[in-house]
Residue, then its C-alpha position, 0 to 999 in steps of 0.5 A: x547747245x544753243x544760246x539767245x543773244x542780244x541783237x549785236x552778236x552772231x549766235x553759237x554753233x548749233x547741235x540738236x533740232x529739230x536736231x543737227x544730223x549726227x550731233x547730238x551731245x553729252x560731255x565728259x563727266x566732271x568732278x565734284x565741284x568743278x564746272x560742268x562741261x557743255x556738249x560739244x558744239x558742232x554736226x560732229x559732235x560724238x552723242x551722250x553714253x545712253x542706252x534705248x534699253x535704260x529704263x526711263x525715271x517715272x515721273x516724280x510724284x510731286x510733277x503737275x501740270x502749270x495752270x493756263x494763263x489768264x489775260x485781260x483784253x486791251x480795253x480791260x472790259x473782259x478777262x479771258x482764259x486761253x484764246x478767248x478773246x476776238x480773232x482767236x476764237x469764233x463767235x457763236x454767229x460765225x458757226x453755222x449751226x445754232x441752237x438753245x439749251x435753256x438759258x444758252x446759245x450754243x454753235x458748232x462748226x468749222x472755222x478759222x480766222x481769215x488773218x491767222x490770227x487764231x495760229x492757224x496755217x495752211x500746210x505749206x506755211x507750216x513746212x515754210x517755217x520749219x525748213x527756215x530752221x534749215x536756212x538758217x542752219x545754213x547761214x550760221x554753218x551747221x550741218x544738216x538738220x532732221x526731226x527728232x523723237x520728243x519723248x516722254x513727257x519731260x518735268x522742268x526743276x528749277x535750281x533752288x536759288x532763283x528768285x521769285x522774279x526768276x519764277x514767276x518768269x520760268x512758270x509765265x514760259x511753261x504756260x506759253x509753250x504748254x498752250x501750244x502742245x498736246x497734253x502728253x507733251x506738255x511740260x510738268x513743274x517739278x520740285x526744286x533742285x538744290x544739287x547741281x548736276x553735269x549737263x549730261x547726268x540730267x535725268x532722263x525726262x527732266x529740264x534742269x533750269x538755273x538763273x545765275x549772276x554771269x558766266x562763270x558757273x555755266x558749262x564750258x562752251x568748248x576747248x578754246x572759246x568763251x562766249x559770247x559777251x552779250x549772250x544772255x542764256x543757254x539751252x540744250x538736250x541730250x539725245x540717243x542720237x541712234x534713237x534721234x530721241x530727246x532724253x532730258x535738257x538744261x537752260x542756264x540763264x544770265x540774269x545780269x545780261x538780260x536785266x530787270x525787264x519781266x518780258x525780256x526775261x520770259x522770252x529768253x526763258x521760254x526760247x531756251x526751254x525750247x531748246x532743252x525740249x528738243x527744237x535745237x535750231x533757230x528759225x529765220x528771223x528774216x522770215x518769222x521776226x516775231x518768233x520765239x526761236x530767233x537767234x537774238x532778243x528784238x530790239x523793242x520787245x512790249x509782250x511776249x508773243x503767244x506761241x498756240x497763236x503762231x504759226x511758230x506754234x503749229x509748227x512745234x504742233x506738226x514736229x511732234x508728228x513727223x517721223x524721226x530722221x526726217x531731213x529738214x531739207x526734204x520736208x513735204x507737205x505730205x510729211x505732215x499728214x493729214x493736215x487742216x487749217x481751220x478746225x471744228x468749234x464749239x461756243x456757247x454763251x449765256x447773258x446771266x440775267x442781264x442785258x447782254x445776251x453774250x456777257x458770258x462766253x465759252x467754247x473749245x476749238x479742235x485742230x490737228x490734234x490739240x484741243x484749246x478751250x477758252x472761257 
């Protein structure tokens, strides 16, 4: 299980990945009506009583997919959809071929921005910031960690009793995190959830999310210890550890400790759905302060950042394709495969009959393996 913390505090032990080699977690069933109990923490924690050969819950009927978020530039001249705006995608005079389909220009080529701006990273960057998960792993006193087998396409269900404000900020964190993932890998919104199961009788394949007035009702963090005071949510999968797959997780989130501010709540929403997704490490946040994954919430904290921007996001990216079992620690360049730092893009933009000939402007960029269109 993973938590985020205010600034002040030292983060919880740690149990999947990226995943802590031969940990893993399920918990002792509880009774009805009593307080569920949390995996055990620790690289020796014993794995959830889970079969390779029990047959995966399709996924419910009412599941869709969460729509792509639409901004504003900072200036309020132009509304985008995705990467639309400067920096994040080419424009048509940065592609080096050009041509006219009636009222349109269009281009094509490769490109990126020369800042990274776009998220996108050479290979070794890539490999930097997932072997930080390691380092950090190293400075909290964990075990080694290694690459795990997502799984199938997982649908988050959040508890009945969450406010709009609980909502709006659970659906905020999907779209960041779906922006950065391929589509099979994208998490779906469910149904609401009106009982309330044990960590470990979470169905295969689903994200359980509840916001709750303290502590009290969230998992046992283990015999002999609380948390925390200033933790403010909780995050974390269970897994065929034999398998190193990710069945299904939970995120339990202190509205009292985070309070009323919407980006403090999207961003420990998003940083614990990273969790029960399958990245059960943090990065180092001496390193990569500006990602989703470091173990306490910034001190000052205007927007949330948008991880298909990041290099944070390619590496979430690069995860999905590494083979299960693989040592953090001995991640190479060459375990990410064939790996490209700019991708292939098409623009095309058209003036609608009036002066500027840019006034409507759309494409789509293709980089290792995910597809972003923007309009």
């Amino acid at each position: 299980m993973h938590s985020l913390v205010s600034i002040r505090a030292a983060v919880l032990a740690a149990t999947v990945l990226l995943s802590a080699c031969g940990g893993g977690g399920g918990s002792p069933p509880s009774g009805d009506g009593s307080t569920p109990q949390a995996p055990a923490s620790g690289p020796s924690s014993p794995p959830p009583d889970t079969s390779p050969e029990s047959p995966a819950p399709s996924p419910h009927p009412l599941a869709m997919p969460v729509p792509t978020e639409i901004g504003v530039s900072r200036g309020g001249r132009q509304i985008g959809i995705g990467p639309a705006f400067t920096n994040e995608r080419p424009d048509i005079g940065d592609l080096e071929t050009r041509s006219r389909r009636g009222a349109f220009a269009v281009g094509s080529g490769r490109w990126r921005d020369p800042r990274g701006r776009d998220g996108s990273a050479d290979a070794a960057e890539v490999v930097r910031i997932l072997r930080s998960f390691q380092e950090r792993q190293d400075h909290e006193g964990g075990g080694d960690l290694v690459f795990v087998d997502f799984g199938a396409q997982k649908t988050l269900r959040i508890d009945s009793t969450a406010r709009a404000s609980d909502r709006r900020a659970a659906i905020a964190a999907l779209r960041n995190i779906n922006a950065a993932l391929p589509w099979r890998h994208r998490i779906l919104l469910g149904p609401d959830i009106s009982e309330r199961l044990a960590t470990e009788d979470i169905p295969e394949d689903e994200i359980h999310v509840r916001f709750t007035e303290g502590r009290a009702s969230w998992p046992d963090p283990g015999e002999g210890e609380d948390y925390e005071p200033n933790v403010l949510g909780i995050g974390g999968a269970n897994a065929d550890r034999d398998a190193y797959r990710i069945l299904g997780g939970f995120v339990y989130i202190d509205r009292q400790a985070v309070g009323r501010d919407a980006a403090r709540m999207e961003f420990v929403v998003a940083h614990e759905i990273l969790h029960a997704w399958g990245m059960g490490a943090h990065v180092d946040p001496d390193a990569y302060p500006d990602a989703l994954l470091v173990p306490a919430l910034p001190r000052s904290l205007d927007e949330v950042p948008r991880l298909w921007l990041t290099v944070e996001g390619e590496a979430l990216l690069a995860a999905i394709g590494i083979a299960p079992g693989t040592r953090v620690s001995d991640l190479a360049v060459g375990d990410l495969g064939p790996w490209n730092e700019d991708g292939f893009h098409l623009v095309g933009q058209t003036g609608l009959g009036g002066p500027d000939a840019d006034a409507m402007q759309f494409g789509a960029g293709y980089r290792n393996g995910l597809g972003r269109p923007w309009a």
